[in-house]
C-alpha positions, -999 to +999 in steps of 0.1 A: -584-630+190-572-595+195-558-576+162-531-551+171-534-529+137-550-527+103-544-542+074-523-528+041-535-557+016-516-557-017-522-580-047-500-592-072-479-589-047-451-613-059-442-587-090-415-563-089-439-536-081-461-556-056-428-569-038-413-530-039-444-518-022-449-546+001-412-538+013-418-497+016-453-504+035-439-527+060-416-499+071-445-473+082-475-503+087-475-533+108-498-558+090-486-558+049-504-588+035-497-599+004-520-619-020-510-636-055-513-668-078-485-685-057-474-673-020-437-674-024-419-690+005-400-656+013-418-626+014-401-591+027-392-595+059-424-586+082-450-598+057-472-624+051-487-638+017-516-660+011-519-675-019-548-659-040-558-664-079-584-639-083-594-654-115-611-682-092-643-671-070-632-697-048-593-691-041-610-653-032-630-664-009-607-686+007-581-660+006-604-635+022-615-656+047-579-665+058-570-629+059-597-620+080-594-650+105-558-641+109-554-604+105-590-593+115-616-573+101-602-536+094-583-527+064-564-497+059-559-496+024-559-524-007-532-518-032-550-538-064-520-547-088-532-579-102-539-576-138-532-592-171-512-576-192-496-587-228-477-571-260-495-590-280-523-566-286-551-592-292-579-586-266-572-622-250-601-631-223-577-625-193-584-593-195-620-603-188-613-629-164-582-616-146-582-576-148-623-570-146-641-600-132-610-607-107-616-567-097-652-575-091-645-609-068-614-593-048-637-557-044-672-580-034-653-604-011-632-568+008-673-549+011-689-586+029-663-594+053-639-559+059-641-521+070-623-506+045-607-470+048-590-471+008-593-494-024-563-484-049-567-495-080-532-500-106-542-482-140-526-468-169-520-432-185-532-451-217-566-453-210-568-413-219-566-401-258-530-394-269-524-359-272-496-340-293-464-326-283-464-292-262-498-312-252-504-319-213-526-348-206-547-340-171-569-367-153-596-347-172-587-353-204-608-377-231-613-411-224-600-430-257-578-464-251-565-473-281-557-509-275-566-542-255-545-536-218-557-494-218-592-505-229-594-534-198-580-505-173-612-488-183-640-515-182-625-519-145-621-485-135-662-481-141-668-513-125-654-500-095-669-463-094-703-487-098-700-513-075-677-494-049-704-487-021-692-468+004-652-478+001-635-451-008-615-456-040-583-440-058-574-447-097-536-442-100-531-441-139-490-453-139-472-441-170-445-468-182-426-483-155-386-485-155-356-482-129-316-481-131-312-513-146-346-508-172-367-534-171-390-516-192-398-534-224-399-513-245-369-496-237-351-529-234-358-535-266-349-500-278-313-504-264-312-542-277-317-529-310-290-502-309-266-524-291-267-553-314-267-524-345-298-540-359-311-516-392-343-518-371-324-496-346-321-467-377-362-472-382-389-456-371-428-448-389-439-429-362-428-395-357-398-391-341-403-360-324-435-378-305-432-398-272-443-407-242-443-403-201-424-428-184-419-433-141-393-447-121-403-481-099-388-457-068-411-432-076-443-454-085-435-468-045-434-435-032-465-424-048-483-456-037-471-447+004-481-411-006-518-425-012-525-448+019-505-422+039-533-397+030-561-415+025-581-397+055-579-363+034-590-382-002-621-375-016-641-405-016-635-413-054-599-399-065-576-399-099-544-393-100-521-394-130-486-407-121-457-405-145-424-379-155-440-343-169-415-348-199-420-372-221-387-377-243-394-381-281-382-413-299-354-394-314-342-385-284-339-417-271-322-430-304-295-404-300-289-406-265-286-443-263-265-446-294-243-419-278-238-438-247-237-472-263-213-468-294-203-425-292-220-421-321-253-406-337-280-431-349-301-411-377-340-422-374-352-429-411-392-429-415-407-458-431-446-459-441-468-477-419-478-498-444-443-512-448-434-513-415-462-535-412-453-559-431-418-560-423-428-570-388-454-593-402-428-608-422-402-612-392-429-629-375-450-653-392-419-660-428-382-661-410-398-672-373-380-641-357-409-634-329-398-594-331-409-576-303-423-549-325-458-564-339-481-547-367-504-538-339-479-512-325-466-497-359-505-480-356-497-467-320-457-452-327-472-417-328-488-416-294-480-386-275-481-390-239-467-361-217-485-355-182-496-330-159-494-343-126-497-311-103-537-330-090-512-355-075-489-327-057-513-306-047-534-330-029-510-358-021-476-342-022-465-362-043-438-355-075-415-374-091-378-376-082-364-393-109-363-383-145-354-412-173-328-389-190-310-388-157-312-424-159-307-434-190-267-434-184-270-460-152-291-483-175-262-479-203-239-486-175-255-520-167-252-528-200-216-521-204-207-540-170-227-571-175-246-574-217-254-610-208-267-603-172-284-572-182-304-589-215-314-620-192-325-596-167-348-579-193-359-607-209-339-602-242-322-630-257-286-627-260-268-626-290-240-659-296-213-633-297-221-614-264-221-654-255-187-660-271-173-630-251-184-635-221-174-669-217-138-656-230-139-631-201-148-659-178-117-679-187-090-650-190-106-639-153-095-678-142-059-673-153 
């Protein structure tokens, strides 16, 4: 069988990310292959996916060997998404299983059976050590996760600089993903909160002048078709940090969505640690509330994340676009047109009287 091109493999590729990239490949490469748990029955138009649970040795090795059979032996790049990632801040054995051991099966299975030019791995700016504010974290600053999903991104990113060979490899540490309609957790739960006027909204016990780096989905694609693009000029191991220079402090956020939410100011008021904790613990295990906010994160509200990312511009080309305070309003916007749409969309649970109204829209828009 004669193989016209080479092969841009991308995992997880049923996510919003996975399917974005998959989508923005298929425009510049011929052969976009996509591997995850389930192969959905319509993948962007061009593409192929083969249904893959790298948590199993042998769904790998059949996935492999199906890939190869059909799409032959030469692979441009692997875009490595698939990972396990959870708020809940326990260090749950997915992380093993999934994350690092599925990294090992997926990168052993590529090294017997492939050529290939590029292995890109998904990681996070939170595998470095927070910094403070007027701070720049570089891809040189300290190693420190602080919880369970940083602290896997690590254990796999030296798995693969050891058992790499000769693929050449790339570590693109994303800073929190959102886009003009947020789906960004923590940010959805941030306008939630305000929306709904919850005194959690008015409460904070980090410090509100701290935050942290976030990147839009269209610029996380871009810098992914930045990498395979130039993967001939790539140093054979390569780190790139990928996220928005400014990191916007909690306060800032408070103010601005409050502003575009209700026209008014929401003052932050600092609560102890110690209390905070055990509201949340309180919320969660005595009134059955499941708050998205769990003692785990109370220790991490001071982090400082704010990046340097002139590595990735200088030797990719690549910079972000987008800036989240420019998109803040669109994601306000959404909101306003649509609360129901937009909380289902986020996964937030909407409240009976956004409910209430938007049924009573629905029947005066029958009239």
């Amino acid at each position: 069988m004669a193989f016209n091109s080479d092969i841009i493999l991308v995992t997880g590729s049923n996510g919003r990310i996975g399917t974005a990239v998959m989508k923005a490949l298929r425009a510049r490469y011929d052969n976009v292959v996509g591997f995850d748990s389930k192969a959905e029955e319509n993948p962007p138009e061009g593409c192929t996916r083969i249904a893959v649970d790298i948590a199993d040795q042998a769904s790998v090795d059949a996935g492999l060997d199906i890939l190869r059979a059909h799409h032959g032996p030469r692979v441009a790049s692997v875009i490595h998404l698939a990972a396990f990632y959870s708020f809940d801040g326990t260090d749950d054995p997915r992380y093993e299983s999934v994350t690092v051991n599925g990294t090992r099966r997926l990168l052993a299975g590529l090294k017997s059976r492939f050529k290939v030019q590029q292995f890109v791995f998904s990681s996070t700016m939170l595998v470095h050590k927070p910094a403070e504010p007027g701070v720049y974290i570089n891809e040189d600053w300290p190693i420190d996760p602080t919880w369970a999903y940083p602290a896997s991104k690590v254990r796999t990113e030296a798995l693969i600089r050891a058992e790499r060979g000769e693929v050449p490899t790339v570590m693109l540490r994303f800073a929190g993903v959102y886009d003009d309609r947020c789906h960004s957790p923590p940010l959805a739960h941030q306008i939630q909160r305000i929306y709904e006027r919850q005194i959690e909204s008015r409460l904070y016990s980090g410090s509100p002048s701290h935050g942290t780096s976030y990147i839009h989905m269209d610029d996380v694609v871009n810098s992914i078709v930045h990498t395979v693009e130039r993967r001939a000029e790539l140093p054979p191991e390569a780190v790139f940090l990928i996220g928005e220079p400014e990191a916007l402090s909690y306060d800032e956020l408070q103010h601005t969505f409050a502003r575009l939410i209700h026209d008014e100011s929401f003052d932050t008021i600092g609560v102890p640690g110690p209390i905070a904790k055990l509201g949340a613990w309180v919320q969660d295990n005595v009134l059955g509330q499941d708050p998205f906010i769990k003692p785990w994160m109370i220790d991490r509200a001071g982090d400082h994340y704010a990046l340097d990312v002139s590595r990735a511009k200088e030797m990719m080309g690549w910079e972000p676009i987008h800036t989240l305070r420019q998109t803040i309003p669109k994601m306000v916007a959404a909101l306003k047109a649509d609360d129901v749409g937009f909380y289902r969309e986020n996964g937030l649970t909407p409240a009976e009287w956004m409910l209430v109204n938007a049924r009573d829209r629905a029947q005066e828009m029958k009239k």
